[in-house]
C-alpha positions as CSV (number, residue, x, y, z in Angstrom):
1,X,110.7,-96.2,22.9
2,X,107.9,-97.2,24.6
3,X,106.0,-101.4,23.8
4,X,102.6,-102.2,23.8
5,X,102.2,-104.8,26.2
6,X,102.5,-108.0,24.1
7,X,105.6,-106.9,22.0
8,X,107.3,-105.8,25.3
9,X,106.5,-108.9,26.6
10,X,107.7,-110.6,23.6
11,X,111.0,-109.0,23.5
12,X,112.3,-109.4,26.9
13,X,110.8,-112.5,28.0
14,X,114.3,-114.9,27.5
15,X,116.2,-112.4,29.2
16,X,113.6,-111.4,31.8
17,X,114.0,-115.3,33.6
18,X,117.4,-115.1,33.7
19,X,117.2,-111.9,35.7
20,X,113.5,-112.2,37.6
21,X,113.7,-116.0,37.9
22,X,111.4,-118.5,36.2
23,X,108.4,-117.1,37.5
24,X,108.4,-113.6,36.8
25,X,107.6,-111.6,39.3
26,X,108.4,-110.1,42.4
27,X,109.4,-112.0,45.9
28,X,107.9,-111.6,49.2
29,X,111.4,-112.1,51.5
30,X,109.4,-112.8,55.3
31,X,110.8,-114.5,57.8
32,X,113.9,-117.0,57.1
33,X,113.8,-116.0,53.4
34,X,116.9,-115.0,52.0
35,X,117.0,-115.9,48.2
36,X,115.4,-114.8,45.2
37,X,113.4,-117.8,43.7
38,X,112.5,-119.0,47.2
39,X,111.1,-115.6,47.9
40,X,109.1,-115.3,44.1
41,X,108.0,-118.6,45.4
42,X,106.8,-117.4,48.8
43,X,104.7,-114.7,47.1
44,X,103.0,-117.3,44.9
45,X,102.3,-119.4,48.4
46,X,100.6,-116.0,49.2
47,X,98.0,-116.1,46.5
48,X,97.3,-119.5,46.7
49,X,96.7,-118.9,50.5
50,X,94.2,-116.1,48.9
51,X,92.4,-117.7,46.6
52,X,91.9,-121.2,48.3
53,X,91.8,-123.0,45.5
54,X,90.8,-127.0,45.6
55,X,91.4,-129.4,43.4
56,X,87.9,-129.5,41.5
57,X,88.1,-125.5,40.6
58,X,88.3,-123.9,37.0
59,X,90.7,-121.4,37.1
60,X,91.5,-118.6,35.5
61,X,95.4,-116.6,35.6
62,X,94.5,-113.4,33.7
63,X,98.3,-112.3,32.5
64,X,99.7,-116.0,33.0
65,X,103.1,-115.1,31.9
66,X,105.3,-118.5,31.0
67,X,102.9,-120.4,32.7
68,X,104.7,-120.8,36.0
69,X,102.5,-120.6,38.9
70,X,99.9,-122.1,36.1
71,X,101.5,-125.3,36.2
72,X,102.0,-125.1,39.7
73,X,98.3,-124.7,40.7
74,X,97.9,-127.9,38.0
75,X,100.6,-129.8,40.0
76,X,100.3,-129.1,43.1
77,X,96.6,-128.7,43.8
78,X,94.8,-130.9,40.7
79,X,92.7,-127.9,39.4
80,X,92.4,-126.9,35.9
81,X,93.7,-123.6,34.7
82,X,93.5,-121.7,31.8
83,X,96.1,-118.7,31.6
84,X,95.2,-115.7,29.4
85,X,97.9,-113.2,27.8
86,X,98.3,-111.2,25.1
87,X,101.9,-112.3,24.2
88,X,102.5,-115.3,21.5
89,X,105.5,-115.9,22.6
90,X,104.2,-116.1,26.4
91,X,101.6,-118.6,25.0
92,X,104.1,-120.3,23.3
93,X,105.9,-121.2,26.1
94,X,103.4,-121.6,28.6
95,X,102.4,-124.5,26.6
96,X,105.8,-126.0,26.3
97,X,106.1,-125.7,30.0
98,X,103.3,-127.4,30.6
99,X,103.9,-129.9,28.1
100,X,107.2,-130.7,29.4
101,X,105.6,-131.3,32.8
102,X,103.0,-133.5,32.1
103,X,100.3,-130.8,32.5
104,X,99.2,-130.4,28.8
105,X,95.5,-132.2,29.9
106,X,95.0,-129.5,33.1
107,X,96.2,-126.4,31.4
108,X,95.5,-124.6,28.6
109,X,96.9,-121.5,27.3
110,X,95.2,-119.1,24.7
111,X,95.6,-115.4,23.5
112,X,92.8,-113.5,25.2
113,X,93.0,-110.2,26.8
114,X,91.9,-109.7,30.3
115,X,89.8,-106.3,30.3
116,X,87.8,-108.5,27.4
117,X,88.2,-111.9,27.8
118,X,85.6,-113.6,25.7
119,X,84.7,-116.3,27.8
120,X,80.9,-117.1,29.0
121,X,79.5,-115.4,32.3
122,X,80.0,-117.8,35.7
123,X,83.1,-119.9,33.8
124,X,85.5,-120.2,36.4
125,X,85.6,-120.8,40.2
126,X,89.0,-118.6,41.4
127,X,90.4,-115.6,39.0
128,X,94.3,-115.3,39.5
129,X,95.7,-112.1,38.3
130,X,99.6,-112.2,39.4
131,X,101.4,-108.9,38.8
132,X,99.7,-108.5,35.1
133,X,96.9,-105.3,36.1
134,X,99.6,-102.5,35.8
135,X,99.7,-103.2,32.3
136,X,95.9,-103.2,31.8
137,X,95.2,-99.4,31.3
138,X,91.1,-100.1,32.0
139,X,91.8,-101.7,35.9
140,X,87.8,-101.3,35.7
141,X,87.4,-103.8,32.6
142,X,89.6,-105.8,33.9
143,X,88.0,-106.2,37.4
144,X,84.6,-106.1,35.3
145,X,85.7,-108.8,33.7
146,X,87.4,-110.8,36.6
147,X,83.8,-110.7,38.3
148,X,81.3,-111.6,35.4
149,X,83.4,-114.8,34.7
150,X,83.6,-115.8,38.5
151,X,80.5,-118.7,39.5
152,X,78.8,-117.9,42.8
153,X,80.9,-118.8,45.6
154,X,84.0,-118.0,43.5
155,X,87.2,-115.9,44.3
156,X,89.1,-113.7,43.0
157,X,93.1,-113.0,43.8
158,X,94.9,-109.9,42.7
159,X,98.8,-109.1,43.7
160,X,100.7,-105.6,41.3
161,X,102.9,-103.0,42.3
162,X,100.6,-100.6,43.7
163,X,100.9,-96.9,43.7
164,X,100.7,-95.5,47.8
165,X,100.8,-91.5,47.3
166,X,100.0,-89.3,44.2
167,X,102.5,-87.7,42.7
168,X,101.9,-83.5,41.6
169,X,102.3,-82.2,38.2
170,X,105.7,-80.5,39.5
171,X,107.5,-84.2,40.6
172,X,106.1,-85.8,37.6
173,X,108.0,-83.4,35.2
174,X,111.1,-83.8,38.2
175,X,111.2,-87.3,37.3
176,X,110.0,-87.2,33.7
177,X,113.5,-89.1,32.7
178,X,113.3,-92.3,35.5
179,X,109.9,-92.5,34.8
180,X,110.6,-93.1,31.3
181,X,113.5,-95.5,31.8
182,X,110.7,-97.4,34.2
183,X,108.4,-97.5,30.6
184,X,111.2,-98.1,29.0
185,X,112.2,-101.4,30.4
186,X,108.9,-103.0,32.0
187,X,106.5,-101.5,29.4
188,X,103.6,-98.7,29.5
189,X,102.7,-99.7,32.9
190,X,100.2,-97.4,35.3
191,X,100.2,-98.1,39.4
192,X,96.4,-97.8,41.4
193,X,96.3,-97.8,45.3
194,X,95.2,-100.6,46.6
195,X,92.2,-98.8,47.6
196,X,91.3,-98.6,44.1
197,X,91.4,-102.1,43.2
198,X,89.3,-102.7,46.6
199,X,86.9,-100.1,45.3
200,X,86.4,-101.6,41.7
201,X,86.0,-105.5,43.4
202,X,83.2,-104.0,45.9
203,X,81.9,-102.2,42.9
204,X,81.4,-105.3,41.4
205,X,80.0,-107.1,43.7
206,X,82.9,-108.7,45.7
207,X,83.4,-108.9,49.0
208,X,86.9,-107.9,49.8
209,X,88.3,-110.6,52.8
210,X,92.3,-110.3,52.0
211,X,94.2,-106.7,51.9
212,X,97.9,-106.7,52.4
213,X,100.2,-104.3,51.8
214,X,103.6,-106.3,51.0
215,X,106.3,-103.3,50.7
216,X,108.9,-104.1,53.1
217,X,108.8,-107.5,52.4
218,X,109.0,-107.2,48.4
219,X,112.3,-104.3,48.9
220,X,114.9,-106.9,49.0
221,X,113.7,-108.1,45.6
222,X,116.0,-105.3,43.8
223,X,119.4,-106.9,45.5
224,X,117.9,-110.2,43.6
225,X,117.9,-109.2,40.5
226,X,120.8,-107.1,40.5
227,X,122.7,-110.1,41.7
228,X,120.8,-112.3,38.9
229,X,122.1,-110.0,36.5
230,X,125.6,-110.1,37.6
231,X,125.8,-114.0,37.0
232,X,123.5,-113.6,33.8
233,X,125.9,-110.9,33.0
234,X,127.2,-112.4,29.3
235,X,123.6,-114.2,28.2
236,X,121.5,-111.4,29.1
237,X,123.7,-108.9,27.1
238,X,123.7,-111.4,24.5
239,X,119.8,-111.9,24.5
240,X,119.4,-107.5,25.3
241,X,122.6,-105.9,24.4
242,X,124.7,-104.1,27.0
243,X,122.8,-101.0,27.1
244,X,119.5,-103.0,27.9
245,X,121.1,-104.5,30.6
246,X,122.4,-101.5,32.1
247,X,118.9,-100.1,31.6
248,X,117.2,-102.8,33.5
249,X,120.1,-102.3,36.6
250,X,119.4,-98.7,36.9
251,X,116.0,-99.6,37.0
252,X,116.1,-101.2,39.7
253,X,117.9,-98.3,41.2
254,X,114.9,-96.2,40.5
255,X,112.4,-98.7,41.5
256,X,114.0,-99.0,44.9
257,X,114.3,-95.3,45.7
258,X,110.3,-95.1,45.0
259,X,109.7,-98.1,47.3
260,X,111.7,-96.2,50.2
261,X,109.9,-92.8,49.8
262,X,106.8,-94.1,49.9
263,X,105.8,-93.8,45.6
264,X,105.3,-97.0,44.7
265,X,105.0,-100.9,46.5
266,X,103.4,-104.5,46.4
267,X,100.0,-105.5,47.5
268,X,97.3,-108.6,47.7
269,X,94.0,-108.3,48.1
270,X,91.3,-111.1,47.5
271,X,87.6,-111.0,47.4
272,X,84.7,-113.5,46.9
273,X,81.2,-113.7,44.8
274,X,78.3,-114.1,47.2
């Protein structure tokens, strides 16, 4: 079975921080980093490293998630964000997060989707979109979108899996079944080369400034959650059921032999409004 992205997101999102970490995405493990949730942590450092965000900026997390690195661009910088998902229940408790910390007056959370957001032309001084653009099947909407909203002198910071070599007709039908358990548990999700999303920004008007490739140093992030799932082991099967779980692990599995041959891996790339 495959989920739109909003009832996938729905569905798994309980179980999901017990086995990703609070904030939901993939970690970045460079020098001296060893765990999971200071690594997530690291790659969130990353972005806020490519967006250069200050204190007096609007901005805008297309795909905020639980509200996470929301809450910490509120705390830690001052700014005022506004996350965008498609999921009620990510909505939901992105506002109780933020709530909870204080942050209720320098956040806001609605249900907007990012290849058609809704909101007014030059809105927002930095666009975040963290690991949320796999699962927008019109990338070109969605960067359309990132740049009409952006004021002049704005930014714009992107991180996904990315996709580094095409695959044939005769190895997609080869791996027709772990491509479908990779549906199965993160949702109707479609990889572009970082090229691509480079491509789309300058098509838009964007200068690109920031393009990394972060394979090696996201790897590691499959021993996390397979340990995360080992000491979730009795919630998460109560929250997915046992076959769920053992979905997810060999996964992870699947995930990790594309990262090593070269299929799939993790990028950044930032670019600014002249």
């Amino acid at each position: 079975m495959t989920y739109e992205p909003a009832t996938h997101y729905d569905r798994v999102t309980e179980a999901w921080r017990l086995l990703l970490g609070e904030e939901l995405h993939y970690g970045v493990f460079d020098e001296g980093v060893g765990e999971l949730a200071v690594a997530t942590g690291r790659l969130t450092d990353l972005m806020l490293e490519a967006a250069r965000i200050e204190a007096d900026h609007e901005v805008l997390d297309v795909g905020c998630g639980t509200g996470a690195p929301a809450c910490r661009i509120a705390t830690e910088i001052g700014a005022r964000v506004t996350g965008i998902t498609t999921s009620e229940h990510g909505v939901a408790t992105a506002r109780e997060r933020a709530r909870a910390a204080g942050l209720a007056e320098r956040t806001a959370f609605e249900l907007r989707d990012g290849m058609d957001n809704g909101f007014p032309d030059e809105s927002f001084d930095r666009v975040w979109v963290l690991e949320s653009s796999h699962l927008m099947r019109r990338r070109d909407a969605l960067v359309s979108e990132c740049a009409r909203v952006l004021r002049p002198g704005g930014r714009v910071a992107l991180c996904d899996i990315i996709l580094r070599r095409e695959l044939d007709l005769a190895e997609v039908r080869r791996l027709r079944e772990p491509l479908a358990l990779l549906r199965h548990v993160y949702g109707d999700a479609r990889m572009e080369p970082l090229s691509e999303y480079a491509s789309l920004m300058r098509a838009n008007g964007l200068t690109v400034d920031v393009e990394r490739d972060l394979s090696a140093e996201t790897r590691p992030t499959f021993d996390g959650w397979r340990a995360n799932a080992e000491r979730n082991r009795d919630r998460v099967t109560e929250l997915l059921g046992a076959d769920e779980l053992q979905k997810f692990l060999d996964s992870c599995d699947v995930l990790e032999g594309f990262w090593d041959d070269g299929t799939l891996g993790y990028g950044l790339i930032a670019a600014a409004r002249g």
